[in-house]
MMTF fields as JSON, N, C-alpha, C and O atoms, coordinates in Angstrom:
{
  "mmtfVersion": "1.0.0",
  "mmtfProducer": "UNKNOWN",
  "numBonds": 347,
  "numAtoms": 348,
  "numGroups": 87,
  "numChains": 1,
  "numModels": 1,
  "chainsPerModel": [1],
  "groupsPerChain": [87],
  "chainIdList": ["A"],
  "bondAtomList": [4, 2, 8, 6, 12, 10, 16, 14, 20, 18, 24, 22, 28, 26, 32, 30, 36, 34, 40, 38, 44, 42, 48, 46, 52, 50, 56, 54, 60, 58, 64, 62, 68, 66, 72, 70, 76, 74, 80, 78, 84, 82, 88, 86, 92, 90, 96, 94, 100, 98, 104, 102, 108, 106, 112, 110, 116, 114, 120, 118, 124, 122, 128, 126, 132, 130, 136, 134, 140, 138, 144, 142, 148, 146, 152, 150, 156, 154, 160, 158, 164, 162, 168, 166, 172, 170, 176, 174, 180, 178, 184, 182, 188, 186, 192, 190, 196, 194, 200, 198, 204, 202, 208, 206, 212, 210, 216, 214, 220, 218, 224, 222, 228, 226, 232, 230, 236, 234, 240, 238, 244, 242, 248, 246, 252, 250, 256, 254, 260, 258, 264, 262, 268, 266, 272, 270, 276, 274, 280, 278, 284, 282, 288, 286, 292, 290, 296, 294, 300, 298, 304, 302, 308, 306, 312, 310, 316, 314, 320, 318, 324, 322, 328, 326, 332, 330, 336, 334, 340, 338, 344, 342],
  "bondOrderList": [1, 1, 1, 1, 1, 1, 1, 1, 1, 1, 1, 1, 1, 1, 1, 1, 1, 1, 1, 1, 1, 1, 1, 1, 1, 1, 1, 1, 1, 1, 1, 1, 1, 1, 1, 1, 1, 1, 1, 1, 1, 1, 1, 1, 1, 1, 1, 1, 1, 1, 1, 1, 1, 1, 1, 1, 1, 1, 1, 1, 1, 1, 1, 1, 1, 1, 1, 1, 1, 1, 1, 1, 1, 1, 1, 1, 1, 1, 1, 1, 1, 1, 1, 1, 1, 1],
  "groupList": [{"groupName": "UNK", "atomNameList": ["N", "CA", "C", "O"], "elementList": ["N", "C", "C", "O"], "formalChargeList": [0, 0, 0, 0], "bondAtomList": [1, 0, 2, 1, 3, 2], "bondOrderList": [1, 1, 2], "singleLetterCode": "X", "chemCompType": "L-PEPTIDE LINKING"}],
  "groupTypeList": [0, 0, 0, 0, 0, 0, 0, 0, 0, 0, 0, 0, 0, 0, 0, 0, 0, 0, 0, 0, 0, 0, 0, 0, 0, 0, 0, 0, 0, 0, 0, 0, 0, 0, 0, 0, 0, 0, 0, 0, 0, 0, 0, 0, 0, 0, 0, 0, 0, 0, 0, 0, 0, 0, 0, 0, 0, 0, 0, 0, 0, 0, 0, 0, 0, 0, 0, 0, 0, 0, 0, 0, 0, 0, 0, 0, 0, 0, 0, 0, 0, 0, 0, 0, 0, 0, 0],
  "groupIdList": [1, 2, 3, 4, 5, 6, 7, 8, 9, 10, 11, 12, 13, 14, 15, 16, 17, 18, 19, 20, 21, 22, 23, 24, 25, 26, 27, 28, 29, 30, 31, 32, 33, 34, 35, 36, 37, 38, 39, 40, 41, 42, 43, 44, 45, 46, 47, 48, 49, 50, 51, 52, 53, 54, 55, 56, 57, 58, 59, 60, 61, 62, 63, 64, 65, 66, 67, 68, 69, 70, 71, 72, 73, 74, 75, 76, 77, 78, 79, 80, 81, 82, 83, 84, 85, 86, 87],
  "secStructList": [7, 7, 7, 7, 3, 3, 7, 7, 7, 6, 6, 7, 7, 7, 3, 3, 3, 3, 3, 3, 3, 3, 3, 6, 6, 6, 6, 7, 1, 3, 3, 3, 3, 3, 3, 3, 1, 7, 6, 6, 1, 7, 2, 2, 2, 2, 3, 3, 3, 3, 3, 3, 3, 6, 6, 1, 6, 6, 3, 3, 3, 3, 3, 7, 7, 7, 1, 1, 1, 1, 7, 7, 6, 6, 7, 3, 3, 3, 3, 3, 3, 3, 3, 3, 7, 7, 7],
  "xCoordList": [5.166, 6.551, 7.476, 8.702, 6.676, 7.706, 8.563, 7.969, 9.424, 10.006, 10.558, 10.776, 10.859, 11.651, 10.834, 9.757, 10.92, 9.596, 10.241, 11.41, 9.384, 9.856, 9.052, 7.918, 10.101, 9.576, 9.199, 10.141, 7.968, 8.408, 9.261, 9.342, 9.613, 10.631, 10.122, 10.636, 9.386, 8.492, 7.903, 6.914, 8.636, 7.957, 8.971, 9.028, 9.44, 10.68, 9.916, 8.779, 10.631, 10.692, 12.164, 12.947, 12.6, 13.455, 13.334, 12.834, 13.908, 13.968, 15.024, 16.067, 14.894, 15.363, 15.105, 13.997, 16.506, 15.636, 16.829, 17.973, 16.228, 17.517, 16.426, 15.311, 16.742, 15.806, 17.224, 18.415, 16.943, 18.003, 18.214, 19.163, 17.711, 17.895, 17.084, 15.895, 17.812, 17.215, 17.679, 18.89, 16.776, 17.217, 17.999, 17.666, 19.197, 19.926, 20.67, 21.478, 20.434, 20.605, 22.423, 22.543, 23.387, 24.161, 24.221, 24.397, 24.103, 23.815, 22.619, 22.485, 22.131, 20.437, 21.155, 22.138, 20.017, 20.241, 19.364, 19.357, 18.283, 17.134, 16.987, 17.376, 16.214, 15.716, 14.494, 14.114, 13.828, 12.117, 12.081, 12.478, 11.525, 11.569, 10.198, 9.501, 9.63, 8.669, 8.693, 9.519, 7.766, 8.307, 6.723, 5.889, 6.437, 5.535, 5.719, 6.625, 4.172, 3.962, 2.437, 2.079, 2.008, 0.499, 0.685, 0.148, 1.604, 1.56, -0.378, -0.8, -1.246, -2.684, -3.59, -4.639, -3.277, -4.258, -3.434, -2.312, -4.448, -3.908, -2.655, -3.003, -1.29, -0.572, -0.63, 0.049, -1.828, -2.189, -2.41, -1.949, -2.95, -3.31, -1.969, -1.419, -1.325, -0.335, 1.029, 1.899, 1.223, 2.837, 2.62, 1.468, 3.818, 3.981, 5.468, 6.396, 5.062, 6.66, 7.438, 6.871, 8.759, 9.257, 10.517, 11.302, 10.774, 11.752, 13.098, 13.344, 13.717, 15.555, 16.463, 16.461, 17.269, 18.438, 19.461, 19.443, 20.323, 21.241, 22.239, 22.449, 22.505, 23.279, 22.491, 22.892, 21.211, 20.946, 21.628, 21.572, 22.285, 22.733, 22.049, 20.839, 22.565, 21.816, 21.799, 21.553, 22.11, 21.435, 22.55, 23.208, 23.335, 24.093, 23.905, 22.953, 24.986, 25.002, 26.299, 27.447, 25.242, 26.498, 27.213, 28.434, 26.142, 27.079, 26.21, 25.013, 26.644, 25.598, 24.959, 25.175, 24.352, 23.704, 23.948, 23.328, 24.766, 24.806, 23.793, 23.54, 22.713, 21.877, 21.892, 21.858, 21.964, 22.155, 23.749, 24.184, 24.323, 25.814, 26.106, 26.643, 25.904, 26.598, 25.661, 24.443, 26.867, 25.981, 25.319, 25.863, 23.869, 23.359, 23.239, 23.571, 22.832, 22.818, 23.456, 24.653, 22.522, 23.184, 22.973, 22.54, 23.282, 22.915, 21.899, 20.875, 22.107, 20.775, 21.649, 22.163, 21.478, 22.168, 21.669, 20.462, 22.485, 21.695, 21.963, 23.054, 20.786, 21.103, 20.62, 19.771, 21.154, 20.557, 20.31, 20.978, 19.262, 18.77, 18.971, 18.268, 20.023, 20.458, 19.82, 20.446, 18.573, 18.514, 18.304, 18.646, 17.82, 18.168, 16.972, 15.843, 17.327, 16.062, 15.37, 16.108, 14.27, 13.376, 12.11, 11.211, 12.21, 11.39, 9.778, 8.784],
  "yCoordList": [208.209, 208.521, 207.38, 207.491, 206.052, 205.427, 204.147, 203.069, 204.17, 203.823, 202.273, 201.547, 201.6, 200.473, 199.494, 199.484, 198.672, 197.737, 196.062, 195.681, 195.511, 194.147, 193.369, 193.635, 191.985, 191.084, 189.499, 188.815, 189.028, 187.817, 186.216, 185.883, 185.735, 184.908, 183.167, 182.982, 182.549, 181.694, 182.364, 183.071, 182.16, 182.317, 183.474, 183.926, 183.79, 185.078, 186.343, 186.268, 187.555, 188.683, 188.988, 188.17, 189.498, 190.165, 191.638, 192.131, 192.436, 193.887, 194.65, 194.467, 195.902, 196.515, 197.713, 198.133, 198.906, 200.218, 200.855, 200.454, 202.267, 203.36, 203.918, 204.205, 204.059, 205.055, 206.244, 205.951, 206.852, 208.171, 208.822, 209.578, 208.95, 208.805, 208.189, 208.454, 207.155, 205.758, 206.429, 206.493, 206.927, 207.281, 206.231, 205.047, 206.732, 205.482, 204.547, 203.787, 204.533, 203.643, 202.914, 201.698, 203.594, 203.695, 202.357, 201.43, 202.149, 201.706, 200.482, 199.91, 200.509, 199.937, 198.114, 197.519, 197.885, 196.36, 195.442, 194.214, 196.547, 195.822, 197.396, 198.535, 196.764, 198.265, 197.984, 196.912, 198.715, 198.7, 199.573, 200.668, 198.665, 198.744, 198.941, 197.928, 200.27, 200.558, 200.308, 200.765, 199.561, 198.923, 198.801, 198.217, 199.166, 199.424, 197.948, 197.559, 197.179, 195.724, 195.95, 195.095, 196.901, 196.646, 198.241, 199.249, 198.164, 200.056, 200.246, 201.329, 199.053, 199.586, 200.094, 200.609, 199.999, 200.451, 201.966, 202.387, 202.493, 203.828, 203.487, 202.725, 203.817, 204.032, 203.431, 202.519, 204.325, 203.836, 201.844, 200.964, 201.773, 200.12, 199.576, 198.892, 199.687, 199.164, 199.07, 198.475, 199.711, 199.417, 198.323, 198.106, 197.475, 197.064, 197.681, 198.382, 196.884, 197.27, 195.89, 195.086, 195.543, 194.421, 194.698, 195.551, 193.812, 193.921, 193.077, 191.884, 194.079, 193.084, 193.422, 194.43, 192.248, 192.449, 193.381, 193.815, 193.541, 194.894, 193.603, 193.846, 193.043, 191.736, 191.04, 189.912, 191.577, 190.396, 191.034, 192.171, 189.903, 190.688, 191.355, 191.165, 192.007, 193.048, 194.217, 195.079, 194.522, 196.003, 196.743, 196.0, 197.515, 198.36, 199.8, 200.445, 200.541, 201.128, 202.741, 203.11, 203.198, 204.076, 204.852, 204.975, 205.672, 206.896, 207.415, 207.234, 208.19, 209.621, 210.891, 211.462, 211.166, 211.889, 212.997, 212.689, 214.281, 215.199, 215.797, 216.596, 215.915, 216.808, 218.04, 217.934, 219.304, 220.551, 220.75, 221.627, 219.855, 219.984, 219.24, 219.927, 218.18, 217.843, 216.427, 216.338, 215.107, 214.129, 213.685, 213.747, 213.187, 212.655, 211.292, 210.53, 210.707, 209.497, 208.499, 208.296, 208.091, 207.402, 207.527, 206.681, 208.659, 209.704, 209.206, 208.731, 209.275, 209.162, 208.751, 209.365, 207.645, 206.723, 206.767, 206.674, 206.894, 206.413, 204.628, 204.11, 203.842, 202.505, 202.306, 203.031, 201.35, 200.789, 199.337, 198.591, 198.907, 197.502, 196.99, 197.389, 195.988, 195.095, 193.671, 192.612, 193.823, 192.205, 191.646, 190.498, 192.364, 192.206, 190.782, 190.846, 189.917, 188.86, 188.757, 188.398, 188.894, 188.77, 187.585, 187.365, 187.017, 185.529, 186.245, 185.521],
  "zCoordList": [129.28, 129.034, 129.45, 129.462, 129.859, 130.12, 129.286, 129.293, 128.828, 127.527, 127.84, 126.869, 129.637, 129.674, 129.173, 129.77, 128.315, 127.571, 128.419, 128.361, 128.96, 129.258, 128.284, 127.886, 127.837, 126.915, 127.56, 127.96, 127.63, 127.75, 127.037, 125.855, 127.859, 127.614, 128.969, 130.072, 128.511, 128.954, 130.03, 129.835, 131.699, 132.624, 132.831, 133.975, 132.282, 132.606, 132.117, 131.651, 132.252, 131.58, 130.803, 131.287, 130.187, 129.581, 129.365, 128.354, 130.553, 130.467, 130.207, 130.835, 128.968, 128.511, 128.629, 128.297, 129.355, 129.816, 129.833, 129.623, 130.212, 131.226, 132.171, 131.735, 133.391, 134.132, 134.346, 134.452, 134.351, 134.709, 135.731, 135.523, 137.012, 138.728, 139.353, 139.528, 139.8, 140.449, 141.846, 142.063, 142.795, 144.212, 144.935, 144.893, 145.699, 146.228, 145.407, 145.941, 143.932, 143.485, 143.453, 143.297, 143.578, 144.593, 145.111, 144.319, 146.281, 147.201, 147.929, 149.011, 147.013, 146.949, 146.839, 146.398, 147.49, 147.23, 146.658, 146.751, 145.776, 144.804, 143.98, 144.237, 142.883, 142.224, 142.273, 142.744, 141.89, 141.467, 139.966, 139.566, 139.533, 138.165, 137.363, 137.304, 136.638, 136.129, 134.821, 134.031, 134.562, 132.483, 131.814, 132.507, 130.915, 130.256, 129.394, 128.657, 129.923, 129.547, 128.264, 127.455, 128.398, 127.784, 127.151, 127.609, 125.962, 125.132, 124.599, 124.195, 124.715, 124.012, 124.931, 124.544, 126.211, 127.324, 127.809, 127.526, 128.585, 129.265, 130.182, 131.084, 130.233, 131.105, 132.5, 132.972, 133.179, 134.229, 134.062, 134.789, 133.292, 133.308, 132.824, 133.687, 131.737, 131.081, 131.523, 130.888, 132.71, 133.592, 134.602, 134.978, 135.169, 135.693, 136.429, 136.026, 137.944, 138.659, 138.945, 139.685, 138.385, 138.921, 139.609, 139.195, 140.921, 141.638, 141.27, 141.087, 141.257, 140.714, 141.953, 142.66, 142.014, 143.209, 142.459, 141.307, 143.449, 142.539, 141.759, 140.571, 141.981, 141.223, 140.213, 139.928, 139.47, 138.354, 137.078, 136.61, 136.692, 135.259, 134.268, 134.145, 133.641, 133.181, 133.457, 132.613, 134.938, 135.704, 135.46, 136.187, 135.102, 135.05, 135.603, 135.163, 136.824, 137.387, 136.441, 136.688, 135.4, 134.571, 135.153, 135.063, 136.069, 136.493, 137.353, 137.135, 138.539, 139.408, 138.954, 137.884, 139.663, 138.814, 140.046, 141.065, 140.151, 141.49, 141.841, 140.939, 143.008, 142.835, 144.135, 145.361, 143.139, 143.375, 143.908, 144.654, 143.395, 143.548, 144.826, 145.695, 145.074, 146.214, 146.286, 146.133, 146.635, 146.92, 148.421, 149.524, 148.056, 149.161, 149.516, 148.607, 150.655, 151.075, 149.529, 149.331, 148.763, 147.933, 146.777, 145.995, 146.575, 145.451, 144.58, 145.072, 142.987, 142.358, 140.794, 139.859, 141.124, 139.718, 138.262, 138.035, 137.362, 136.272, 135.93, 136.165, 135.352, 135.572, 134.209, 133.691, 133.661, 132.526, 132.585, 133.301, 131.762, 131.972, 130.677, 129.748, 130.483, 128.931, 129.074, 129.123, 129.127, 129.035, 130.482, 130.767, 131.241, 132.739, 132.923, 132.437, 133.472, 133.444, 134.489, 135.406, 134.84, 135.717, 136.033, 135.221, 137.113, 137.116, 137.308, 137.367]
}
């Protein structure tokens, strides 16, 4: 189910996504980022996780997400990834 696809771009990535509650995300001062690199193998084999500072362009912080009505520590963001570049 996981839809963020990263592209390479020489020694870069180029990631394109939404995750829809990023815990903390808020507040966070990196994300961790789950992106489906290999769609021909099982899931399990075919994701990777890459780490972004909350400042690489790209990362967009849309909106909160409330959960059970009331926010916590740093609530639970929705974020989208345009192109976000990753070394």
């Amino acid at each position: 189910m996981i839809q963020t696809r990263p592209v390479r771009d020489g020694s870069d990535w180029i990631i394109n996504g939404h995750k829809w509650l990023s815990t903390n995300g808020e507040i966070a001062d990196f994300f961790i980022i789950m992106a489906l690199t290999d769609p021909d193998v099982h899931p399990y084999r075919g994701c990777t996780q890459f780490l972004a500072s909350r400042d690489t362009p790209g990362i967009k912080i849309v909106r909160e997400a409330p959960v059970m009505g009331t926010k916590d520590f740093g609530g639970h963001g929705s974020v989208t990834l345009d192109a976000a570049r990753e070394e």
